[in-house]
KEDRENKE-704393 format. One record per residue (C-alpha): residue in one letter; z, y, x. Coordinates in steps of 0.02 Angstrom, whole numbers, padded with zeros to 5 digits, always signed. Each point is the difference from the previous one (the first is absolute). Layout:
! residues N
AZYX;...
! end
This chain:
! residues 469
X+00000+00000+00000;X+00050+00112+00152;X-00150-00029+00101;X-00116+00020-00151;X+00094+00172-00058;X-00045+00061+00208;X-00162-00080+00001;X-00139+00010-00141;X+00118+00099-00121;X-00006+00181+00108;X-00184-00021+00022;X-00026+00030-00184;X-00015+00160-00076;X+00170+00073-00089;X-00050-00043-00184;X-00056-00170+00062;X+00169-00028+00070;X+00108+00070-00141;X-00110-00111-00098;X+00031-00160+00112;X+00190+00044+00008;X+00035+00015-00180;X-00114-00153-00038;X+00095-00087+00129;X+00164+00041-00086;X-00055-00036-00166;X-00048-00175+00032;X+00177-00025+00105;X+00083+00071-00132;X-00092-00117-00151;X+00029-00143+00128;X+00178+00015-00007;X+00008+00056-00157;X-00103-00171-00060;X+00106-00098+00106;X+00160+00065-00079;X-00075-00009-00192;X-00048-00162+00043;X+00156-00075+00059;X+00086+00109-00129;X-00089-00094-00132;X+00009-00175+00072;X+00222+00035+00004;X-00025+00038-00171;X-00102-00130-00075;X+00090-00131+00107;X+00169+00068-00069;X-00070+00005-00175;X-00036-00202+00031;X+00173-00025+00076;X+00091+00090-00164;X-00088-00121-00095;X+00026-00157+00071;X+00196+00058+00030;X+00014+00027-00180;X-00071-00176-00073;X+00094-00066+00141;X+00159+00075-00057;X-00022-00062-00170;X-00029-00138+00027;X+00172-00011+00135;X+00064+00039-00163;X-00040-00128-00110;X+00040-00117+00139;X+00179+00057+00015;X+00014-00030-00205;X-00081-00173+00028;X-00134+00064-00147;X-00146-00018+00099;X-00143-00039-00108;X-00147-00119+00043;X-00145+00058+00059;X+00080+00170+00057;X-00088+00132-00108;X-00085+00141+00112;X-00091+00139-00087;X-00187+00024+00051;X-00019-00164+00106;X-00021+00105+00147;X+00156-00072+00066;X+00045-00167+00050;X+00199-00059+00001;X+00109-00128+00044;X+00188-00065+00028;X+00036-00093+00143;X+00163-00100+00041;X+00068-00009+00173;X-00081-00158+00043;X-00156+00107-00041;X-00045-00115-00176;X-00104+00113-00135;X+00131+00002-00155;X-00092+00124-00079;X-00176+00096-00001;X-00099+00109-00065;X-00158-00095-00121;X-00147+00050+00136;X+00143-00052+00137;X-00008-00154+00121;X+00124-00110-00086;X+00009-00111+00188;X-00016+00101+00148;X+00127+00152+00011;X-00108+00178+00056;X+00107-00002+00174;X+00050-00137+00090;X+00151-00071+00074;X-00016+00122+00142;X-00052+00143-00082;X+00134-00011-00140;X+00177+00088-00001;X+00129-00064-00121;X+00115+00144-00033;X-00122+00136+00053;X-00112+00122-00043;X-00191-00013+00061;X-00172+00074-00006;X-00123-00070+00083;X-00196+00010-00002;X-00095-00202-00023;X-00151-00071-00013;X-00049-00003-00169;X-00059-00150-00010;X+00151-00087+00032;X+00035+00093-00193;X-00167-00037-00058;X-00040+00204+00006;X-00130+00090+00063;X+00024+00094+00201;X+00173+00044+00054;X+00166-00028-00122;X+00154+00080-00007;X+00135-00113-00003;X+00182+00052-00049;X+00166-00094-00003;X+00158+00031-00102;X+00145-00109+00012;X+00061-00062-00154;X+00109-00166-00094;X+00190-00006+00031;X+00085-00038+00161;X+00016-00178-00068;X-00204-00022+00000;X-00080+00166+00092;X-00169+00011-00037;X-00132+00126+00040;X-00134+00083-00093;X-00164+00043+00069;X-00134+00095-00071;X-00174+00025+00056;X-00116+00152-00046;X-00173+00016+00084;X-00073+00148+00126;X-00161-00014-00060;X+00013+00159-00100;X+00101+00094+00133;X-00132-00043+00135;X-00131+00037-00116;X+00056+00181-00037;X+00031+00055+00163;X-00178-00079+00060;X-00072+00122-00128;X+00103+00154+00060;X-00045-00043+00190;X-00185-00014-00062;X+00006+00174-00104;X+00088+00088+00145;X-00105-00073+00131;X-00149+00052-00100;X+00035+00176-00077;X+00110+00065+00159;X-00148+00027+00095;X-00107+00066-00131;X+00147+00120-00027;X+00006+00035+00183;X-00190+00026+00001;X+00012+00115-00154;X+00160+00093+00059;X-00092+00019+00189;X-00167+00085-00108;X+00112+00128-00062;X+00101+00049+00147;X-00174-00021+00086;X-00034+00150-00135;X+00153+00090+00021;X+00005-00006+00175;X-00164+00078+00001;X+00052+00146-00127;X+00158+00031+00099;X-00088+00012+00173;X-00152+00114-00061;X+00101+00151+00027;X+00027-00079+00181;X-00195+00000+00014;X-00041+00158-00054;X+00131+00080+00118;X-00068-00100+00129;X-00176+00051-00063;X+00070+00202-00005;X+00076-00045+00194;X-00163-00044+00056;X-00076+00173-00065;X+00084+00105+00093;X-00050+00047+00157;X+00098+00151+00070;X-00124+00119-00074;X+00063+00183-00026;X+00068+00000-00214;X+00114-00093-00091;X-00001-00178-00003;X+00087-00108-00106;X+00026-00165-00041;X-00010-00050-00204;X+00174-00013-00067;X-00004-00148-00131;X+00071+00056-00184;X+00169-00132+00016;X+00173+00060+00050;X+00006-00179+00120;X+00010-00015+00192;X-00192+00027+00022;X+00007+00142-00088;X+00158+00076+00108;X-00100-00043+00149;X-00178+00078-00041;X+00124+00141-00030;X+00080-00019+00166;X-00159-00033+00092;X-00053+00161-00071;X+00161+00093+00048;X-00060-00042+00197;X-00190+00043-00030;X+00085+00158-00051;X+00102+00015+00164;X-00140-00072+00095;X-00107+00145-00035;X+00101+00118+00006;X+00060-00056+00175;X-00205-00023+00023;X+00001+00189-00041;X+00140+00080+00096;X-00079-00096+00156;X-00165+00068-00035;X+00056+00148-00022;X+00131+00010+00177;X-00164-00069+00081;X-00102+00148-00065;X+00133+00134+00033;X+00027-00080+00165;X-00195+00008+00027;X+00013+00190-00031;X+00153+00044+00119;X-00067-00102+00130;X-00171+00079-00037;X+00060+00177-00001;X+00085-00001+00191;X-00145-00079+00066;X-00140+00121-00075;X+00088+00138+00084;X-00001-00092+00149;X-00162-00043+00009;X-00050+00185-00075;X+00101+00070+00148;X-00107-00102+00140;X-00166+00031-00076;X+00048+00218-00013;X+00067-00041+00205;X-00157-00089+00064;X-00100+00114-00097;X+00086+00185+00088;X-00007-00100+00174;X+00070+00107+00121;X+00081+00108-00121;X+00112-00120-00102;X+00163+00038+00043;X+00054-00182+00030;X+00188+00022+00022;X+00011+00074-00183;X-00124-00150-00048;X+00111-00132+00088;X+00131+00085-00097;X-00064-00019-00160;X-00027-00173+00032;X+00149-00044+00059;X+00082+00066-00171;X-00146-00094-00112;X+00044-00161+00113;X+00186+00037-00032;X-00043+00009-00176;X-00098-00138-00010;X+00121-00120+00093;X+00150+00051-00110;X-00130-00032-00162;X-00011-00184+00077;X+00168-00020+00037;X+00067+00039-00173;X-00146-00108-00085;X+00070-00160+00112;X+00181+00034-00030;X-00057-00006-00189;X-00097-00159+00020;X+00151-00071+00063;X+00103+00056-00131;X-00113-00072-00142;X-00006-00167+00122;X+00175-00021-00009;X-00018+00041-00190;X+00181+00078-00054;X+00097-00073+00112;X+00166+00084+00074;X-00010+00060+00176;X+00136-00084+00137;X+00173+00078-00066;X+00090+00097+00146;X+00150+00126+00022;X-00105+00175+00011;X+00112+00154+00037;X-00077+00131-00109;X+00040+00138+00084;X-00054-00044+00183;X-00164-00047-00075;X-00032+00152-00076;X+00067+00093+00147;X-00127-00084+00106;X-00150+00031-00129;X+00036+00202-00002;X+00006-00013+00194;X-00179-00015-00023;X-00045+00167-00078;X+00077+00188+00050;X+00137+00104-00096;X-00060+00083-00090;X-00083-00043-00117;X+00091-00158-00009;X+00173+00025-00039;X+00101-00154-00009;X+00183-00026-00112;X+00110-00164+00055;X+00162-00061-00056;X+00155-00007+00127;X+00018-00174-00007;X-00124-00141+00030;X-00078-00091-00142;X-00079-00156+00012;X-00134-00083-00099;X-00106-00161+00021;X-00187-00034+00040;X-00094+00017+00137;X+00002+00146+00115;X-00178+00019+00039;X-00059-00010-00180;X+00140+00127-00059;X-00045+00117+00161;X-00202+00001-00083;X+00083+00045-00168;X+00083+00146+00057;X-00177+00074+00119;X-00116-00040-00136;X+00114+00105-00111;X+00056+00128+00117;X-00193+00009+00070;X-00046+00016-00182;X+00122+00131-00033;X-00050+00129+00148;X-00180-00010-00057;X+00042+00095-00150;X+00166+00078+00041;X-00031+00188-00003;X+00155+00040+00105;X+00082-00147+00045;X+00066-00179-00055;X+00164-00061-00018;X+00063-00181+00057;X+00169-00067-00077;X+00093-00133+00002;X+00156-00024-00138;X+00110-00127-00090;X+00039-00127-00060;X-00079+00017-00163;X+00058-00173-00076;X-00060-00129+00100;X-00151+00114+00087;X+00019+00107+00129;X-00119+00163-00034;X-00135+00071+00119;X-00087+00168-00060;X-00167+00091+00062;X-00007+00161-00089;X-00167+00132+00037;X-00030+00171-00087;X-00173-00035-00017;X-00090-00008-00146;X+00067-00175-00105;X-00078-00136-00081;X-00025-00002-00193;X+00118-00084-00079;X-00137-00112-00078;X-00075-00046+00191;X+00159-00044+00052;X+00015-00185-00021;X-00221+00006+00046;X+00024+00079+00163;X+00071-00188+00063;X-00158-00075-00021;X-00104-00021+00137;X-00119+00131+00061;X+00043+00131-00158;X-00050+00159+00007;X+00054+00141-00097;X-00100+00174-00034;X+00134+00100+00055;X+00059+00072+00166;X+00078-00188+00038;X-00194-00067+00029;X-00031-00063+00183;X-00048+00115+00143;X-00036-00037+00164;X+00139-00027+00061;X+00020-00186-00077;X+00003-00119-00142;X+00116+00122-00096;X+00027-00081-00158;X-00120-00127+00000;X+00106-00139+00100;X+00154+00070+00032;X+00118-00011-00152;X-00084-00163-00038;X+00066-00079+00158;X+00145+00123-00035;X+00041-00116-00174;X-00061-00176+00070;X+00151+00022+00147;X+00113+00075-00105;X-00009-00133-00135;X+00007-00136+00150;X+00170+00057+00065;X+00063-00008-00178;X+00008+00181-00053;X-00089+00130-00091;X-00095+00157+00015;X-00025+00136-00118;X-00098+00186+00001;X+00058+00154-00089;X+00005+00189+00017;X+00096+00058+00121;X+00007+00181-00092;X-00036-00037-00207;X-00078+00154-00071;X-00067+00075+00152;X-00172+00067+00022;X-00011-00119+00157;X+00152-00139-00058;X-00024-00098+00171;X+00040-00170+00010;X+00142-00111+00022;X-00015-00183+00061;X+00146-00115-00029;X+00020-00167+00081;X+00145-00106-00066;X+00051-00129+00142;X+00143-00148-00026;X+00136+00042+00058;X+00114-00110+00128;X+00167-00008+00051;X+00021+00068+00191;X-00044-00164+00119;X+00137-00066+00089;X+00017+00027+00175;X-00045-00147+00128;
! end
């Protein structure tokens, strides 16, 4: 059974092997079933013969003990055959189609005092096949005796020879009609199968929306043409975003390298009068440009490779890091605001030192006096990092847009020359952030102003001070 469920069965299609299965189990199942009705009916019918035989035997025990035993024994039907034996096994009384010489069981089959059933010839009876043969013991203990009665089989074997024959002939019709309909049913149930299988095959990645055909039943096929439609869903849209990164990232790259090139062919064109110092120094800030453009579009491939996973957890003291990021640019503009004590958070140093350029970097662009850097808490269970600019905002409604990669806005906050400005900063900004378990936020520094500025907030976890080693 093993071997044939690993060998032909899994080179059949599905409905094929449903089919096979349930056939299978339907004949095991009528099989058993048979067998049990079977032998059910054959305990019955033999009981039914025994019952019998016990009673005329009984009465006839009776009669015996009375000493009003009448001659021949009467027995109702003449499908029974009776007689009274003594202990030396002499016939003293029988039944008229009885032997009236030879006892039913001999000398060693006989046992005065007992109860018996046993199954003869029936010839010995002159009956037909197999006999039942019961004994009953009977007389007084001055002359025992013992009644025995004989009722035929015939019958019995006879009805359960014509069950065996009906079940043996109309289980596997039933089986054969039963396996037509699930043959049927099987089908119906594993058409919507096909047809999403059919709708699978369709698709090929083309630009639109492609579905798969949801069947009309609230069952399991139905809940997964809705779930397979669910990923289409996030399949294309992750199909878009990437197409879209790769044509934004087509267009920064593009835009570096066009001046680049545009800067060579205006040089080789003046000859001797290009002023090549103030050429190598334009292309030392495009290539500047154009290597930090590469390096934040890796560091976000490897953030979408590692796919939302937490970076390495780590003691960080908050205000040495941010000490050591304004080191970086001059006071003013930058001012910077610290707590007296330390404050420690976790993550990863490096990542939380490119949160705090990117917004700090971000911030000077479009301060128009100066930025301020500070650190403060605990609020809860965050520590609280701040980048506030007097520049001119970001609309309320672009606030939550401005994370997405490459945005621009219309407003003073679109990207110069000086760098990706919005376009891949806060984006990375968010992605570390939410990797070292906090948050980050934008709002106006000033509400109401004519130029509100902006205020980032970064909400790190908080941790306890490290113990010394």
């Amino acid at each position: 059974m093993s071997r044939w469920v690993r060998g032909p069965l899994p080179r059949l299609g599905l409905r094929a092997r449903l089919l096979a299965l349930g056939v299978l189990g339907l004949a095991v199942g009528f099989a058993f079933g048979g067998t049990l009705l079977v032998g059910a009916l054959g305990w019955t019918l033999q009981r039914s013969v025994d019952e019998e035989a016990l009673r005329t035997a009984d009465a006839v025990a009776l009669l015996t003990a009375e000493d009003a035993l009448p001659d021949p024994l009467p027995v109702a039907g003449g499908q029974l055959r009776v007689q009274v034996v003594d202990v030396q096994g002499r016939i003293r009384a029988a039944s008229i189609d009885a032997d009236r010489l030879v006892p039913m069981l001999g000398p060693d089959e006989l046992r005065p005092g007992q109860r018996q059933r046993l199954v003869v010839d029936g010839r010995r009876v002159g009956m037909p096949g197999p006999v039942r043969v019961v004994t009953v013991p009977a007389g007084t203990p001055q002359e025992p005796r013992t009644v025995l009665v004989a009722k035929s089989l015939t019958d019995v074997r006879h009805s359960l020879r014509v069950v065996r024959n009906l079940l043996l002939v109309g289980f596997p019709l039933l089986v054969a009609g039963l396996g037509v309909v699930a043959w049927r049913v099987v089908g119906a149930t594993l058409r919507p199968v096909e047809q999403l299988r059919s709708g699978a095959a369709e698709i090929t990645g083309r630009a639109g929306a492609e579905r798969l055909p949801v069947p009309a039943g609230q069952d399991e096929i139905h809940r997964l043409a809705v779930t397979l439609n669910d990923m289409l869903d996030r399949l294309a849209a992750s199909r878009d975003r990437q197409r879209a990164f790769v044509a934004d990232a087509a267009h920064e790259l593009r835009s570096p390298l066009t001046n680049m090139r545009t800067e060579l062919e205006v040089a080789r064109r003046l000859g001797d009068d290009t002023d090549w110092p103030a050429v190598a120094d334009d292309l030392l800030a495009d290539t500047e440009r154009l290597s930090r453009l590469v390096d934040d579009l890796l560091l976000l491939a490897r953030l979408d490779e590692q796919d939302g996973r937490l970076s390495p957890v780590g003691p960080v003291e908050l205000g040495e890091l941010v000490r050591a990021v304004a080191a970086r640019y001059p006071s003013p503009p930058l001012r910077l605001t610290l707590p007296d004590g330390p404050l420690w958070v976790e993550g990863d140093a490096g990542e939380l030192r490119r949160v705090l350029v990117n917004l700090v970097d971000n911030a000077l662009r479009h301060a128009r006096t100066g930025v301020e850097l500070a650190v403060s808490g605990p609020d809860g269970a965050y520590h609280l990092v701040t980048v506030t600019d007097d520049g001119p905002g970001v609309p309320a409604a672009d606030r939550e847009r401005v994370f997405a990669r490459f945005t621009r806005l219309d407003d003073a906050r679109a990207r110069d020359a000086g760098g990706a400005g919005l376009g891949l900063g806060l984006a990375i900004v968010r992605e570390l952030v939410r990797r070292a378990g906090g948050a980050v936020e934008l709002a106006d520094a000033t509400p109401g102003a004519a130029a509100p500025g902006l205020r980032a907030t970064v909400r790190l976890p908080a941790l306890a001070e490290p113990d010394p080693e």
